[in-house]
PDB file of N, CA, C and O in Angstrom, chain B, residues numbered from 101:
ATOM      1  N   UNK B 101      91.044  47.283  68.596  1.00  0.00           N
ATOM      2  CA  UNK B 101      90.866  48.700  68.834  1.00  0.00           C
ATOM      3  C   UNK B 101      90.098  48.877  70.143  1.00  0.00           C
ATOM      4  O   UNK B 101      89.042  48.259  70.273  1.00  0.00           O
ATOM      5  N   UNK B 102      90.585  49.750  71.225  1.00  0.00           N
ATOM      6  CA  UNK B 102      89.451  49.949  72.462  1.00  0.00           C
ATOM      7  C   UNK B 102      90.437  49.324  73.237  1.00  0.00           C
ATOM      8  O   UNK B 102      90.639  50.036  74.220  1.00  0.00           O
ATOM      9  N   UNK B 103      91.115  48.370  73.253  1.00  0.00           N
ATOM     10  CA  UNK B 103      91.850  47.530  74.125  1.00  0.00           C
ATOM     11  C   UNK B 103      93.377  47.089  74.006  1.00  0.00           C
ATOM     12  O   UNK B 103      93.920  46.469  73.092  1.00  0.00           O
ATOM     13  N   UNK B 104      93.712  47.400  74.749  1.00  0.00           N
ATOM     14  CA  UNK B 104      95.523  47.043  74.627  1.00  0.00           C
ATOM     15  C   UNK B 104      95.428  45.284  74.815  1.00  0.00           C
ATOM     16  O   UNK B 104      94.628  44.617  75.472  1.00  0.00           O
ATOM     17  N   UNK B 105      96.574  44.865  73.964  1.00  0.00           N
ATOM     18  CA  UNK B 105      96.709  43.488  74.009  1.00  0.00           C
ATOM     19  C   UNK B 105      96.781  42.792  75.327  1.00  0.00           C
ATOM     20  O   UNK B 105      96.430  41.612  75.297  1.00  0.00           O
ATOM     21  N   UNK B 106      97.215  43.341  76.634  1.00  0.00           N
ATOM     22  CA  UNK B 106      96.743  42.803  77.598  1.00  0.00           C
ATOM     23  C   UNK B 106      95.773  42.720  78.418  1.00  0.00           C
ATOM     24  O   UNK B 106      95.657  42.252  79.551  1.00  0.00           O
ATOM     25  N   UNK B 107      94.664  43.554  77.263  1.00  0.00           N
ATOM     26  CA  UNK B 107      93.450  43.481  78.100  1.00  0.00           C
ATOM     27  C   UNK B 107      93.244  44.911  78.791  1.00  0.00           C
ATOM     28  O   UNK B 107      92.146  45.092  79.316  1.00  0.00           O
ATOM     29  N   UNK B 108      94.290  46.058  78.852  1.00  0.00           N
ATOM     30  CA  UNK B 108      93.780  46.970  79.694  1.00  0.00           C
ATOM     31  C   UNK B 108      93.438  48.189  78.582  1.00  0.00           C
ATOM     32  O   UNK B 108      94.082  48.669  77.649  1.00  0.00           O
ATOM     33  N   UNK B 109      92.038  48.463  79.177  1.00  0.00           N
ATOM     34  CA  UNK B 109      91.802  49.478  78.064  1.00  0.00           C
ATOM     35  C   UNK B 109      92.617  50.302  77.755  1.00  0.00           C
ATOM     36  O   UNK B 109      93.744  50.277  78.251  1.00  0.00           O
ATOM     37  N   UNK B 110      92.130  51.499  76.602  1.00  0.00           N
ATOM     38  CA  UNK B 110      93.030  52.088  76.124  1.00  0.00           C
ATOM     39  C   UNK B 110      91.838  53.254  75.411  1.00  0.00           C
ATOM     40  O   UNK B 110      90.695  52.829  75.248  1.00  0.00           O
ATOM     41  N   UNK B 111      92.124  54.546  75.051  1.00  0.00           N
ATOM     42  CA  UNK B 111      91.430  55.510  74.795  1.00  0.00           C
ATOM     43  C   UNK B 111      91.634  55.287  72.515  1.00  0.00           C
ATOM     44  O   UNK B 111      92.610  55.227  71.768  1.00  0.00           O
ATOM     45  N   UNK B 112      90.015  55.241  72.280  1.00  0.00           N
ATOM     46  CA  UNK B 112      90.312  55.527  70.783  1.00  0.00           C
ATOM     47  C   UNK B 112      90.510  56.726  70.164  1.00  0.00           C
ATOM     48  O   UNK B 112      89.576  57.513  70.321  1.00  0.00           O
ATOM     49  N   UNK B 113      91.444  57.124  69.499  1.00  0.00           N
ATOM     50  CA  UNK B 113      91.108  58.699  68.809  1.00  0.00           C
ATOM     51  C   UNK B 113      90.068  58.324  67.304  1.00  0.00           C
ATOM     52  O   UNK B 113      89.656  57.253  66.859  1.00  0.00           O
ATOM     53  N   UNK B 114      89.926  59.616  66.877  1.00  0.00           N
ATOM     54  CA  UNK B 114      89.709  59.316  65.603  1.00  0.00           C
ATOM     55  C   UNK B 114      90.182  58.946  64.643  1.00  0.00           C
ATOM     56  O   UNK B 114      89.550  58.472  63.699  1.00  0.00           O
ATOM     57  N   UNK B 115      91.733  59.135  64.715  1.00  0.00           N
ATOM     58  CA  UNK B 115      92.635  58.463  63.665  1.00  0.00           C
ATOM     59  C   UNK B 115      92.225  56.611  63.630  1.00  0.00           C
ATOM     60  O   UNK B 115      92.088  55.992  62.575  1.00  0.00           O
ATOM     61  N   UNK B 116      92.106  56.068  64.834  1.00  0.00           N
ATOM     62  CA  UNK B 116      91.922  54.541  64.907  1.00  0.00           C
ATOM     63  C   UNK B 116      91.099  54.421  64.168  1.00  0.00           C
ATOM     64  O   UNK B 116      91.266  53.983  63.030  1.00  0.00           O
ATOM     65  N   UNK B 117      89.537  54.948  64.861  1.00  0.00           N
ATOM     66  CA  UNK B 117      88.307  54.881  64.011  1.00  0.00           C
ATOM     67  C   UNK B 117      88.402  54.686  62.515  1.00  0.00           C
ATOM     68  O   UNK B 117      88.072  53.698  61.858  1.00  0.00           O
ATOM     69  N   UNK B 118      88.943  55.878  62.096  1.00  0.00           N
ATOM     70  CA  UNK B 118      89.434  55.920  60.588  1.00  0.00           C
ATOM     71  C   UNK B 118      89.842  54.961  60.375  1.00  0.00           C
ATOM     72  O   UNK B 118      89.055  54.216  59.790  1.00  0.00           O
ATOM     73  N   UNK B 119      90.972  54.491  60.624  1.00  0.00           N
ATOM     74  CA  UNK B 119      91.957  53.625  59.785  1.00  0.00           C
ATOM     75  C   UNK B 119      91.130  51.958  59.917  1.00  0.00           C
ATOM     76  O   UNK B 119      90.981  51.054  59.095  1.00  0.00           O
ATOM     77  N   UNK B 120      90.883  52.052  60.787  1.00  0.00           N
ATOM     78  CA  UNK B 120      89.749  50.675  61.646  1.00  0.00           C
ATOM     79  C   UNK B 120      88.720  50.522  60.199  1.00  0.00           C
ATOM     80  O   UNK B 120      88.684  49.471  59.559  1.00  0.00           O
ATOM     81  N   UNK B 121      87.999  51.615  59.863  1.00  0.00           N
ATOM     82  CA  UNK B 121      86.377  51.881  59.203  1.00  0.00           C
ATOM     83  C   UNK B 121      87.114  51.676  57.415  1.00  0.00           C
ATOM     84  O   UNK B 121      86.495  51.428  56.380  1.00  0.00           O
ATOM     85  N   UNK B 122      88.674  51.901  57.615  1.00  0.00           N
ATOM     86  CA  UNK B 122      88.715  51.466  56.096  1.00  0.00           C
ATOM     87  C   UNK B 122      88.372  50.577  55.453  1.00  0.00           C
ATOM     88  O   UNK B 122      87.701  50.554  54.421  1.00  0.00           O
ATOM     89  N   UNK B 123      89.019  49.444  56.294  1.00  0.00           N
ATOM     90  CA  UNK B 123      89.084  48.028  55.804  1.00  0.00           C
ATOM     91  C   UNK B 123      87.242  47.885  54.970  1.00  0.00           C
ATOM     92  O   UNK B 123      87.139  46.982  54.141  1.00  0.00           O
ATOM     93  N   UNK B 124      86.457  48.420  55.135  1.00  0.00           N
ATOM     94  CA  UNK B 124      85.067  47.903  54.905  1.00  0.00           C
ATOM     95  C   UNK B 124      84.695  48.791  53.646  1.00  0.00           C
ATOM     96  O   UNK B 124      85.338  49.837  53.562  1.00  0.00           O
ATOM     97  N   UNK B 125      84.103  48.634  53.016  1.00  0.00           N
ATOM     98  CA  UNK B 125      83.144  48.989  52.019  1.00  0.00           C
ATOM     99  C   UNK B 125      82.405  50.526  52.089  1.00  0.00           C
ATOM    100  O   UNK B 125      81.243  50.628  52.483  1.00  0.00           O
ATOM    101  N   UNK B 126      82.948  51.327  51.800  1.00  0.00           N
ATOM    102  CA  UNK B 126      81.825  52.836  52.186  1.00  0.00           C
ATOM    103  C   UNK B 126      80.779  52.848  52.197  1.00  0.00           C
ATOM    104  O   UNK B 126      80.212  53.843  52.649  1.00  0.00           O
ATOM    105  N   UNK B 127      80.045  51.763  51.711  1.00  0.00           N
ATOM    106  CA  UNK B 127      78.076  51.887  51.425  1.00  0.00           C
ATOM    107  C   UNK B 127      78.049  51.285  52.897  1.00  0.00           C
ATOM    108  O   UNK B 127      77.150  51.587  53.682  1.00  0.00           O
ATOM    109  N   UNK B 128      79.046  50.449  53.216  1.00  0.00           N
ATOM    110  CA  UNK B 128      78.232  49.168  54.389  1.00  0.00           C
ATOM    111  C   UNK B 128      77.623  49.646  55.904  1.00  0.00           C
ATOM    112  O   UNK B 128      78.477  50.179  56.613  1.00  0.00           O
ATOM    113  N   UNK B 129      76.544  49.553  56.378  1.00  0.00           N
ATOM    114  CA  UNK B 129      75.756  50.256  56.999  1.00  0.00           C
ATOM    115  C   UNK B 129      76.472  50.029  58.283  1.00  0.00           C
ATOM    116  O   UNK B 129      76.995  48.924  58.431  1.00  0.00           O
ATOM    117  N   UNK B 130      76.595  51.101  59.439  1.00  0.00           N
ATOM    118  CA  UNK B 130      77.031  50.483  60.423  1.00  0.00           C
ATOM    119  C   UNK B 130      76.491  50.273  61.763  1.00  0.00           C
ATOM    120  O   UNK B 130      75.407  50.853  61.807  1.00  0.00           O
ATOM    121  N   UNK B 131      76.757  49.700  62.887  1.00  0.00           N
ATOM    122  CA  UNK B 131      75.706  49.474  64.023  1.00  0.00           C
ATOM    123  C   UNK B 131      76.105  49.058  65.182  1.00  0.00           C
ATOM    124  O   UNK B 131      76.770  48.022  65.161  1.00  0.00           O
ATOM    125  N   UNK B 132      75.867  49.638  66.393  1.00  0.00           N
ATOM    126  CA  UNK B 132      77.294  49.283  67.728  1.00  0.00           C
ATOM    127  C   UNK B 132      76.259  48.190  68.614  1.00  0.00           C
ATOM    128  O   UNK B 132      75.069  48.066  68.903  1.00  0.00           O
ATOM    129  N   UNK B 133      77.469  47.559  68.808  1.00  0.00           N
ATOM    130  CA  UNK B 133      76.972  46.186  69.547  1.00  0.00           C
ATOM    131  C   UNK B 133      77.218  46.716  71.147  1.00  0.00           C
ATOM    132  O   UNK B 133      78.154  47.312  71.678  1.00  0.00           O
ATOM    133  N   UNK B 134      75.976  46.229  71.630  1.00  0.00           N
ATOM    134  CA  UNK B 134      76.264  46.643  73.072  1.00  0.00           C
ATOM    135  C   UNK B 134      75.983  45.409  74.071  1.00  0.00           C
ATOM    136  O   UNK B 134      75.435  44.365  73.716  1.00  0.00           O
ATOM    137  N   UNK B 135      76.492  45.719  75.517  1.00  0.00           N
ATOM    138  CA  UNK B 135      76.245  45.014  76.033  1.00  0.00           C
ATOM    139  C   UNK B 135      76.616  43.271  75.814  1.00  0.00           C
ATOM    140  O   UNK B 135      75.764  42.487  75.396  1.00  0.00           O
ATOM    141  N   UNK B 136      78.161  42.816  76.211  1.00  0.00           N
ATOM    142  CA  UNK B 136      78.435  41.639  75.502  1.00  0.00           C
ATOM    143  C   UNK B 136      77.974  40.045  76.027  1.00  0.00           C
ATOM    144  O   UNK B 136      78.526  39.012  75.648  1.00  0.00           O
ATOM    145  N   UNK B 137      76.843  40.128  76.976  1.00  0.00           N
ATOM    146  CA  UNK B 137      76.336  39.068  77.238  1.00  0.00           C
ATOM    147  C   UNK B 137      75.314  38.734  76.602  1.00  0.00           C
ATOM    148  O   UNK B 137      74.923  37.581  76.423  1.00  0.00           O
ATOM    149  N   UNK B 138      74.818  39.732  76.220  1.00  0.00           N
ATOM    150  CA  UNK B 138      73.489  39.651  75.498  1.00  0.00           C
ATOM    151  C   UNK B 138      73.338  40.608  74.367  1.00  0.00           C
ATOM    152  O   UNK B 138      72.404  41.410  74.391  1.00  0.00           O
ATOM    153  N   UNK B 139      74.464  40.579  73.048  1.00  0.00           N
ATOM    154  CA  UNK B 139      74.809  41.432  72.904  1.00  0.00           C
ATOM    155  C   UNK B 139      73.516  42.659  71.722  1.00  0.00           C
ATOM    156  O   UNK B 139      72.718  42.019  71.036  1.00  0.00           O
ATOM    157  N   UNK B 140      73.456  43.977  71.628  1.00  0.00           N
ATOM    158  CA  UNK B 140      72.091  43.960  71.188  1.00  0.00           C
ATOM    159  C   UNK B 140      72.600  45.310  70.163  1.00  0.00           C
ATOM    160  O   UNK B 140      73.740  45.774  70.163  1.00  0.00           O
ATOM    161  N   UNK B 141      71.598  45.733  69.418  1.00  0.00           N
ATOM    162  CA  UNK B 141      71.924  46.530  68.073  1.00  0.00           C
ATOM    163  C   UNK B 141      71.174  47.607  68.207  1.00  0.00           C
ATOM    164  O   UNK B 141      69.986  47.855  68.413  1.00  0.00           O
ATOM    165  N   UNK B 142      72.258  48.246  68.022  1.00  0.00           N
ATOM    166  CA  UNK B 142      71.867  50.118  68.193  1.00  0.00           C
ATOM    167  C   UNK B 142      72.580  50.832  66.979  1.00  0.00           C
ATOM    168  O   UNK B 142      73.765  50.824  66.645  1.00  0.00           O
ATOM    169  N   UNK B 143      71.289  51.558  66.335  1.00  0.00           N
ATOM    170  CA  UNK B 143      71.640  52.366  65.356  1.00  0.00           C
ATOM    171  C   UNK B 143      72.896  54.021  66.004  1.00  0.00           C
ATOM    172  O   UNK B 143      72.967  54.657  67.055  1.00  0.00           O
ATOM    173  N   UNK B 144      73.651  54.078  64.641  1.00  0.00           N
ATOM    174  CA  UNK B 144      74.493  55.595  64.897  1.00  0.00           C
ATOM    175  C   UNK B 144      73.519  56.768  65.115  1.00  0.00           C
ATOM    176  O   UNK B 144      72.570  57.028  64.375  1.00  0.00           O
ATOM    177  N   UNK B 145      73.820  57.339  66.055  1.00  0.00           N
ATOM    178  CA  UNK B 145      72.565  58.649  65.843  1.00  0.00           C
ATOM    179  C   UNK B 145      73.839  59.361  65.929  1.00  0.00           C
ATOM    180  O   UNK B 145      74.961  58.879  65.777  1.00  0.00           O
ATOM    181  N   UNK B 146      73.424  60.939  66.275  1.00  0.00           N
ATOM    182  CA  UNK B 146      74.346  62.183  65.342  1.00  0.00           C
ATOM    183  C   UNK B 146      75.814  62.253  66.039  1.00  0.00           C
ATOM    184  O   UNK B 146      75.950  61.846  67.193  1.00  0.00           O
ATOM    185  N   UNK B 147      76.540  62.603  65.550  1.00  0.00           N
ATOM    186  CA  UNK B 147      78.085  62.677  65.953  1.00  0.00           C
ATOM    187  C   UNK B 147      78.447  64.389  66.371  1.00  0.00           C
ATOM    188  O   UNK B 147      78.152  65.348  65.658  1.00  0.00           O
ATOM    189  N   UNK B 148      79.057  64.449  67.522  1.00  0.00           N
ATOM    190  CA  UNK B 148      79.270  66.005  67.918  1.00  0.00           C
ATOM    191  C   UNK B 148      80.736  66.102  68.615  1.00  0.00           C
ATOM    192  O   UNK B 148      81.134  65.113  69.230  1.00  0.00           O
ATOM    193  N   UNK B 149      81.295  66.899  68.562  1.00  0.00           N
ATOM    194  CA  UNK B 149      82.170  67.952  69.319  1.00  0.00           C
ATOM    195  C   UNK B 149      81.950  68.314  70.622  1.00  0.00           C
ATOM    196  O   UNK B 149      81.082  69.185  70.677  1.00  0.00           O
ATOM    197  N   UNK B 150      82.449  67.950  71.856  1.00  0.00           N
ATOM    198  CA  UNK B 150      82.658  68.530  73.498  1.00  0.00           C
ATOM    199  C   UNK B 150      83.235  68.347  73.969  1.00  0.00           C
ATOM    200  O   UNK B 150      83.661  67.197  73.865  1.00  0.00           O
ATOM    201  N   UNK B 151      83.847  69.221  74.940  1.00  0.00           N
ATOM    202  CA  UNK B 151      84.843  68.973  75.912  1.00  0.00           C
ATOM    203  C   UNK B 151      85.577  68.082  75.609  1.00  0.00           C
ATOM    204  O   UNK B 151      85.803  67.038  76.220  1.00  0.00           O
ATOM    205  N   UNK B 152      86.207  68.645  74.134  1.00  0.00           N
ATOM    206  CA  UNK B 152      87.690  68.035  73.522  1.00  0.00           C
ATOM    207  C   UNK B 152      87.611  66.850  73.272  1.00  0.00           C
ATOM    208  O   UNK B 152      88.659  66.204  73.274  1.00  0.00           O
ATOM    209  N   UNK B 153      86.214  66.114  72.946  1.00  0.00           N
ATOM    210  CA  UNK B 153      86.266  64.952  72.550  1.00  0.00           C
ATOM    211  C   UNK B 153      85.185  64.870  71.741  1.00  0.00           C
ATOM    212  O   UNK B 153      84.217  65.627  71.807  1.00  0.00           O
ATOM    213  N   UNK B 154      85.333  63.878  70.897  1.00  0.00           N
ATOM    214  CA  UNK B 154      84.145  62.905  69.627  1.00  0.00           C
ATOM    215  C   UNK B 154      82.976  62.271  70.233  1.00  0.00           C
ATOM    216  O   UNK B 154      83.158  61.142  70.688  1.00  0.00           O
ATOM    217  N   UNK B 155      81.946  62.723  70.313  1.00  0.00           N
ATOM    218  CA  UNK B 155      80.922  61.968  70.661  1.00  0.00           C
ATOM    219  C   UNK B 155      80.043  61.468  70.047  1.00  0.00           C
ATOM    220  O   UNK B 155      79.156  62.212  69.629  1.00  0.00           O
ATOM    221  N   UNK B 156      79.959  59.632  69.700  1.00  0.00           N
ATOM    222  CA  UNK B 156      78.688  58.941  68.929  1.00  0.00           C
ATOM    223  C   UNK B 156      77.607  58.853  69.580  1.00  0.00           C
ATOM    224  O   UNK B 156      77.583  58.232  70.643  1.00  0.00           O
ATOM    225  N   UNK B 157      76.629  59.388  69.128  1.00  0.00           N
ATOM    226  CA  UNK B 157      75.095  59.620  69.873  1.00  0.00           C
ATOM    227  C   UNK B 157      74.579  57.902  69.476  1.00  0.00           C
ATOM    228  O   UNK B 157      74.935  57.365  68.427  1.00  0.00           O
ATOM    229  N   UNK B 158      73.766  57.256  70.435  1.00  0.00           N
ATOM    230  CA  UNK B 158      72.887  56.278  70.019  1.00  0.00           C
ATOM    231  C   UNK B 158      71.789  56.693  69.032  1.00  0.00           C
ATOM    232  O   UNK B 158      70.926  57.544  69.249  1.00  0.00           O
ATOM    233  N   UNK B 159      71.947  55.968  67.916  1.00  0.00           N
ATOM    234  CA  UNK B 159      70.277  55.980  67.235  1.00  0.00           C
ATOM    235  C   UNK B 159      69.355  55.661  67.365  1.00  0.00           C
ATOM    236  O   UNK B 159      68.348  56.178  66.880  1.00  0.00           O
ATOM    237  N   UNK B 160      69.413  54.584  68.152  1.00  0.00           N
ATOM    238  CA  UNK B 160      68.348  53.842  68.951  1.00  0.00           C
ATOM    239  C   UNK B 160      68.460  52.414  69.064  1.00  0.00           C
ATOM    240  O   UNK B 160      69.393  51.927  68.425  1.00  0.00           O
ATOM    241  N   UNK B 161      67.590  51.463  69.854  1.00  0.00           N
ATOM    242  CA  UNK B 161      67.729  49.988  69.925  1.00  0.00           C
ATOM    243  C   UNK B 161      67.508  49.775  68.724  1.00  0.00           C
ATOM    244  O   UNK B 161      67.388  50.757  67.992  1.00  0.00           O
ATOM    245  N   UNK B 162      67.395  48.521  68.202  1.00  0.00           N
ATOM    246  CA  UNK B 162      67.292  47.852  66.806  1.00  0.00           C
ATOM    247  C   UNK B 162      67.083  46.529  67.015  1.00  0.00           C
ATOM    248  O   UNK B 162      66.525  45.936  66.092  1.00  0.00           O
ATOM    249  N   UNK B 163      67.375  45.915  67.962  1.00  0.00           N
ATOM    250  CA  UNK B 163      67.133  44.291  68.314  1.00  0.00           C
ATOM    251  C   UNK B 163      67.934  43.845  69.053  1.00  0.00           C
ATOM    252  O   UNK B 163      68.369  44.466  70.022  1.00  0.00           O
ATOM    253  N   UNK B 164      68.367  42.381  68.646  1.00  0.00           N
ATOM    254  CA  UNK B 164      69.883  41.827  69.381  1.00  0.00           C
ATOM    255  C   UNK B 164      70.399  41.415  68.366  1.00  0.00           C
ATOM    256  O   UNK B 164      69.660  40.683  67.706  1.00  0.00           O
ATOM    257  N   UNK B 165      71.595  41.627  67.878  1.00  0.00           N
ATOM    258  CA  UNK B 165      72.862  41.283  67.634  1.00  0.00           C
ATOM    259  C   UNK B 165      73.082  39.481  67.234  1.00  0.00           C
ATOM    260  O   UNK B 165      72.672  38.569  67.953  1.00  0.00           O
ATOM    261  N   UNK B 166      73.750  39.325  66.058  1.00  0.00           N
ATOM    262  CA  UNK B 166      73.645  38.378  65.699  1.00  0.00           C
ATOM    263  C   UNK B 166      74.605  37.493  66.599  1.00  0.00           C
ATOM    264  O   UNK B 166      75.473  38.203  67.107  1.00  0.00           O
ATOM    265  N   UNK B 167      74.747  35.668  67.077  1.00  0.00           N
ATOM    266  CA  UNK B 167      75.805  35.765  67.415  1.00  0.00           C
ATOM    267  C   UNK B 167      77.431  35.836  67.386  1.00  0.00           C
ATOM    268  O   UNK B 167      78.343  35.861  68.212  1.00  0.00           O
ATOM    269  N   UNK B 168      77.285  35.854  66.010  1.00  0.00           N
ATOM    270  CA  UNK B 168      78.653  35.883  65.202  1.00  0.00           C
ATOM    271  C   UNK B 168      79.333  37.319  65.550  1.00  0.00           C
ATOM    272  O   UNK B 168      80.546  37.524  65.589  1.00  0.00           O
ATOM    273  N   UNK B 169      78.209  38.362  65.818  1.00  0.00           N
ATOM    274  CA  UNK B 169      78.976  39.640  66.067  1.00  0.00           C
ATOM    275  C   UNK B 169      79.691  39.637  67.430  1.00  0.00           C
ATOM    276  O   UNK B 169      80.696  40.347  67.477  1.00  0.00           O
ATOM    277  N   UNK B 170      79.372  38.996  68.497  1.00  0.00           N
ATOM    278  CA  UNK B 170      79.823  38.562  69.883  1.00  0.00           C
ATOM    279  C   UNK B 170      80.995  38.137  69.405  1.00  0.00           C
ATOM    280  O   UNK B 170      82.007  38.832  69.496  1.00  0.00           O
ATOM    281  N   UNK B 171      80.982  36.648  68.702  1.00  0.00           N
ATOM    282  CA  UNK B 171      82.510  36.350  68.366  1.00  0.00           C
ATOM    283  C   UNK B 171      83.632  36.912  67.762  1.00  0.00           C
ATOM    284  O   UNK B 171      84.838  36.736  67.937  1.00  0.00           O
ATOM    285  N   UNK B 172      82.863  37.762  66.871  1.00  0.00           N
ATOM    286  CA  UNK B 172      84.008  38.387  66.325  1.00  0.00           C
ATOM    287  C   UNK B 172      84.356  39.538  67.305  1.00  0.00           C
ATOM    288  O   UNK B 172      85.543  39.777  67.084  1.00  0.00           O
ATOM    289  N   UNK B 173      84.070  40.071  67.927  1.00  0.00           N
ATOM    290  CA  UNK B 173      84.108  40.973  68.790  1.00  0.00           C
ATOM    291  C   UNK B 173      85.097  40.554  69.802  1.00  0.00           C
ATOM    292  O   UNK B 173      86.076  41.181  70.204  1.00  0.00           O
ATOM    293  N   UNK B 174      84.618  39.234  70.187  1.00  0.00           N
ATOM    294  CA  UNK B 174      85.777  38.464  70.923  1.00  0.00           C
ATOM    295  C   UNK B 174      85.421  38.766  72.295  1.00  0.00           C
ATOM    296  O   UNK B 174      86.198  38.816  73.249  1.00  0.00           O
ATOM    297  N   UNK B 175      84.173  38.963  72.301  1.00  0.00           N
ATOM    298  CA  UNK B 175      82.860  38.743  73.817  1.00  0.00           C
ATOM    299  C   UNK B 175      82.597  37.110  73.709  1.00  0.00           C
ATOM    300  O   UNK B 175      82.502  36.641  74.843  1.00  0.00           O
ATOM    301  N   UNK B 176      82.460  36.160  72.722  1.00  0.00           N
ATOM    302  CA  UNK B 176      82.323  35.052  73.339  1.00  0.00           C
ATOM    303  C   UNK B 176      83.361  34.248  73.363  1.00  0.00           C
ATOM    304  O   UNK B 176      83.290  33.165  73.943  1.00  0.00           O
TER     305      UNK B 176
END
């Protein structure tokens, strides 16, 4: 998701998101990995509506990122 198979990005809607966020468990907490060299953990902060698009607010830092989340991510 985020990336076309050859590597060139690609825009997510919310339908992806959705269908992406099924596969998992509804309780399971979630948390965006940033930065893929060093990759680090940031809580969801509030979600809004603008200029025709979905916007996820940061919740804040949280640490770094385990490295298994890099791999699966397919940053390492």
């Amino acid at each position: 998701m985020g990336r076309h198979r050859r590597g060139a990005n690609r825009e997510v809607t919310v339908g992806d998101l959705i269908d992406e966020l099924r596969r998992f468990e509804p309780g399971t907490q979630v948390r965006l990995a940033i930065q893929p060299r060093l990759p680090q953990e940031h809580s969801v902060g509030p979600v809004a509506e603008a200029d025709g698009m979905v916007w996820i607010g940061d919740g804040g830092h949280r640490g770094y990122a385990p490295d298994e989340v890099g791999e699966h991510l397919g940053w390492i």
